[in-house]
C-alpha positions, -999 to +999 in steps of 0.1 A: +238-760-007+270-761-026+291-791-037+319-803-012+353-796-015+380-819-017+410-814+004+442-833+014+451-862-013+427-847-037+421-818-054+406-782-048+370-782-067+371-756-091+341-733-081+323-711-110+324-685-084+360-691-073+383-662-066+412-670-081+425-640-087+408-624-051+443-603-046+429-582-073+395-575-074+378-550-057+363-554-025+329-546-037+333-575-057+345-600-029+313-588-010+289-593-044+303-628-047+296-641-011+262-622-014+256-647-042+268-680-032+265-682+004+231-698+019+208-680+042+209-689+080+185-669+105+189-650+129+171-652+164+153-623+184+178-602+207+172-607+243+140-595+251+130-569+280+114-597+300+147-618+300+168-587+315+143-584+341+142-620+354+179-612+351+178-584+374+157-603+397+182-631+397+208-605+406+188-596+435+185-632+446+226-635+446+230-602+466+210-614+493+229-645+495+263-629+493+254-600+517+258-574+488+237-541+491+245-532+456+261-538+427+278-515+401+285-526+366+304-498+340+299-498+303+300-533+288+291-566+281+278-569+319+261-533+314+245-550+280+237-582+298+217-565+327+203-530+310+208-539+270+225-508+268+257-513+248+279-480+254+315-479+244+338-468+275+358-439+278+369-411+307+332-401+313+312-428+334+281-446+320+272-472+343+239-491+362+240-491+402+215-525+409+204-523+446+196-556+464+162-537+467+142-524+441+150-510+406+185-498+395+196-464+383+220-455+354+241-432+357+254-410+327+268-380+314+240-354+307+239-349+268+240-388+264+208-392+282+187-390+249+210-422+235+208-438+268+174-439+274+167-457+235+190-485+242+174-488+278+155-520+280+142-525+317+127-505+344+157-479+358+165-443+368+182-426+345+204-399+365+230-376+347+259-353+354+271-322+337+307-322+329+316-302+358+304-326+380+313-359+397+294-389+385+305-410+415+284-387+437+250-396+422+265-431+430+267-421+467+239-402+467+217-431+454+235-458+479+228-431+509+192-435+500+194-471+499+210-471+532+238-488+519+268-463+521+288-486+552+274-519+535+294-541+508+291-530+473+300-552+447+320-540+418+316-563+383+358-576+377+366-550+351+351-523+364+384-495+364+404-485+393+390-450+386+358-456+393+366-472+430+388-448+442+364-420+432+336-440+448+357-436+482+364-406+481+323-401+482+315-428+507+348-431+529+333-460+546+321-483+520+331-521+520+341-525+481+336-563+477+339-585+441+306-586+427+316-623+407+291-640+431+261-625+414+281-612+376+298-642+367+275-667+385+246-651+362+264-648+330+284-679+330+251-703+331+233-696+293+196-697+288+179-709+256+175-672+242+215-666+248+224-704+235+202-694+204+224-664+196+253-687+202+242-711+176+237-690+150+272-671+157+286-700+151+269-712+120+273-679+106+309-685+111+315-721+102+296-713+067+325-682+066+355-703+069+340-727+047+335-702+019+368-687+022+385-724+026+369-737-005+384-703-025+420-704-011+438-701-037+481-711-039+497-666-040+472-653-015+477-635+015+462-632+050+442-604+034+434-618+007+410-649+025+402-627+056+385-602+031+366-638+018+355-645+056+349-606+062+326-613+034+312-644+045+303-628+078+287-595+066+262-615+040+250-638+065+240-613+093+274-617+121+292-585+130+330-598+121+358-580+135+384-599+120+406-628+130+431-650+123+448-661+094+483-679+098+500-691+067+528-718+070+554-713+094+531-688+115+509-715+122+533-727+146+524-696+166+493-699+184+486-660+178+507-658+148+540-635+128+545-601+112+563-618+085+545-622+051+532-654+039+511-665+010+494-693+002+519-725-009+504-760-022+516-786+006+517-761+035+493-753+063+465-726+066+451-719+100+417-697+104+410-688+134+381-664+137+341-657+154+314-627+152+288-613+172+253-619+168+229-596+194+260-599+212+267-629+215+302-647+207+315-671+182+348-687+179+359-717+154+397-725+141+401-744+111+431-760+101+436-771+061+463-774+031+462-769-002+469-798-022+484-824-003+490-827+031+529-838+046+523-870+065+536-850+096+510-830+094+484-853+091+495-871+118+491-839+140+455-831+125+445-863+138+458-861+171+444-826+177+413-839+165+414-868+191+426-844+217+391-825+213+375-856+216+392-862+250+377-827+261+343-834+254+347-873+268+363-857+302+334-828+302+311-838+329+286-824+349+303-814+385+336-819+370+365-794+378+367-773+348+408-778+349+404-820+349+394-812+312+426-796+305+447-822+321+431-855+304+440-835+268+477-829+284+477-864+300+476-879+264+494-856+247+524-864+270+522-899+265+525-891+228+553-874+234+548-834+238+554-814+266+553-821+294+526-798+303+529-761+287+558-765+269+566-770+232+567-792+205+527-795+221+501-774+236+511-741+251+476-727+262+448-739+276+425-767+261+396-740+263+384-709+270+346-697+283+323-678+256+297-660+257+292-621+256+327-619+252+347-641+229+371-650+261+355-652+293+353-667+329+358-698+339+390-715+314+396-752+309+429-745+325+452-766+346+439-756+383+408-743+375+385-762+401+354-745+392+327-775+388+313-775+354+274-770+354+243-775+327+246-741+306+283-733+308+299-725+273+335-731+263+358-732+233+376-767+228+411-761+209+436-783+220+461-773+191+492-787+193+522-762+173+560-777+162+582-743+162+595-733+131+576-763+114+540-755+114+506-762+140+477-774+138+443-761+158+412-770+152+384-755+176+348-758+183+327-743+208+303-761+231+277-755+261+270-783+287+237-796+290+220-828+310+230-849+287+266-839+287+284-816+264+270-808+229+288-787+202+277-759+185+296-766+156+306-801+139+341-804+138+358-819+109+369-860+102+396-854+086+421-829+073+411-842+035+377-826+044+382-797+074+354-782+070+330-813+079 
């Protein structure tokens, strides 16, 4: 395990392996480095046929209770969740039909059968259509058989408008209903495989920020330490896709600027970035200077890092998801920001749900009343961001469990070590 840094009032360790001069080497190079000097952290099974099945069966459980004869889910993270087929969508229709009764069918154009049917990892139907035919009928023609073209058929919440309307043209009569009570109800609620996956996103990507924090270097650019991270990422097994990397002022932008910063000793560095392992989501933010840190700034590092701690004290069981929100708001008020939304404070939500997507169903948001339950996951970032100054987020994701809420990554003590 490598040495710790020091951060904040004292100085940058001096690394044998440091990239001091990152903005020009290679890229090869940046990846032999992390290959090198970064620790080995495994990585769990994908989820296994059996799971999907109990899945499916679960599904079937939910439609009966909702009154839904069938639902349809397009390509996807719910298409993954249910089928483990991971298909990118486009204008030809690749989707699973999953009666209340029996096994589903997937539905698909004709020459991607062969790819379909390896990535296919429970018992369905597979049913194709030539391109001068409409896919939406073998929908109908499936439901017709289930005697289900006049009954309610539930259509996952990012299904496209497309697929509907076409779906009525074929079955004039069919009740199109939201299919949340059985696709959100399931995937919102982890079980150990999925929180597995979750862990090890997330140490994959604490141990990425960490290696490109402890190489920051005062001239780089956003490039320059997301190529370190990129690195990071690849080495330890996490499909990265890039993310965040605000310099200075366009850290007091939640999402960042187009204007070009580099690295300056005294000013703030905000990382904000997750990956993918079997599918499943990380997200962490990380918040650090070079050399040392402004008083102000300081001062806002430990408030954000209180604020997270007022999240997790306010997460409880049976809890409206939105009281979360509002006890980090409630305190950041009485320190002065807002009120609510608005800025100098937090403009977004305390947190967001993760899972097969990075952002998903439900958010620690003002309103939110969905009761909190054993198995839910959510980010906790309660940044707070001074215009034109600078902000400061640090974020963690947790899941729920009988014990109350658990992270799966340790946030930091202080800003003179932000990477725990």
């Amino acid at each position: 395990m490598m040495a710790q840094p020091h951060f904040g009032r004292r100085t940058f360790m001096k690394s044998a392996g440091a990239l001091a001069a990152s903005m020009t080497l290679p890229l090869e190079r940046v990846f032999a480095q992390a290959a090198a000097e970064l620790p080995t952290i495994k990585i769990p099974a994908p989820i296994s046929s059996d799971e999907r099945v109990r899945r499916l069966a679960g599904a079937r459980q939910l439609m009966h209770t909702a009154g839904i004869a069938a639902v349809l889910v397009e390509s996807g993270p719910s298409l993954d969740y249910y089928t483990g087929i991971q298909w990118r969508r486009s204008e030809r229709l690749t989707a699973a039909v999953i009666p209340a009764v029996g096994d589903p069918i997937v539905v698909t154009p004709f020459f991607e059968r062969p790819s379909i049917a390896e990535m296919l990892k429970v018992p369905a139907e597979i049913r194709t259509w030539n391109e001068d035919e409409e896919p939406l009928k073998l929908v109908a023609d499936f439901l017709r058989e289930r005697n289900a073209a006049t009954a309610p058929i539930g259509f996952e919440e990012t299904d496209r408008f497309w697929i509907m309307d076409r779906l009525r043209r074929q079955l004039p009569s069919a009740a199109i209903v939201n299919a949340n009570p059985v696709v959100r109800a399931q995937r919102m609620i982890k079980t150990p495989a999925e929180l597995a996956l979750l862990q090890a996103a997330n140490d994959i990507t604490a141990a990425s920020l960490r290696y490109a924090g402890e190489r920051t270097r005062e001239g780089m650019s956003g490039a320059d330490i997301d190529a370190m991270i990129a690195a990071a990422h690849k080495k330890l097994g996490g499909e990265y896709d890039g993310g965040l990397v605000l310099i200075g002022e366009a850290s007091a932008y939640p999402h960042g600027s187009k204007v070009p910063h580099t690295v300056k000793r005294g000013e703030v560095v905000l990382l904000d970035c997750g990956c993918s392992v079997h599918g499943y989501q990380s997200d962490i933010s990380r918040t650090y200077v070079l050399g040392d840190a402004p008083a102000e700034v300081r001062k806002v590092f430990d408030q954000v890092r209180r604020g997270q701690q007022i999240a997790m004290a306010a997460a409880k069981i049976g809890a409206p998801a939105g009281s979360v929100d509002d006890a980090v708001r409630r305190a950041y008020e009485s320190w002065g920001y807002g009120p609510g939304y608005k800025l100098p404070g937090t403009p977004h939500r305390t947190g967001h749900g993760i899972g097969m997507e990075g952002h998903e169903p439900v958010n620690l948001v003002h309103g939110e009343t969905t009761p909190l339950a054993v198995g839910m996951c959510f980010s906790d970032e309660p940044g707070i961001y001074l215009p034109g100054k600078f902000g400061v987020r640090i974020e963690d994701c947790w899941h729920l469990t009988e014990a109350g809420p658990r992270f799966f990554s340790q946030p930091p003590s202080s800003i003179d070590r932000p990477f725990g």
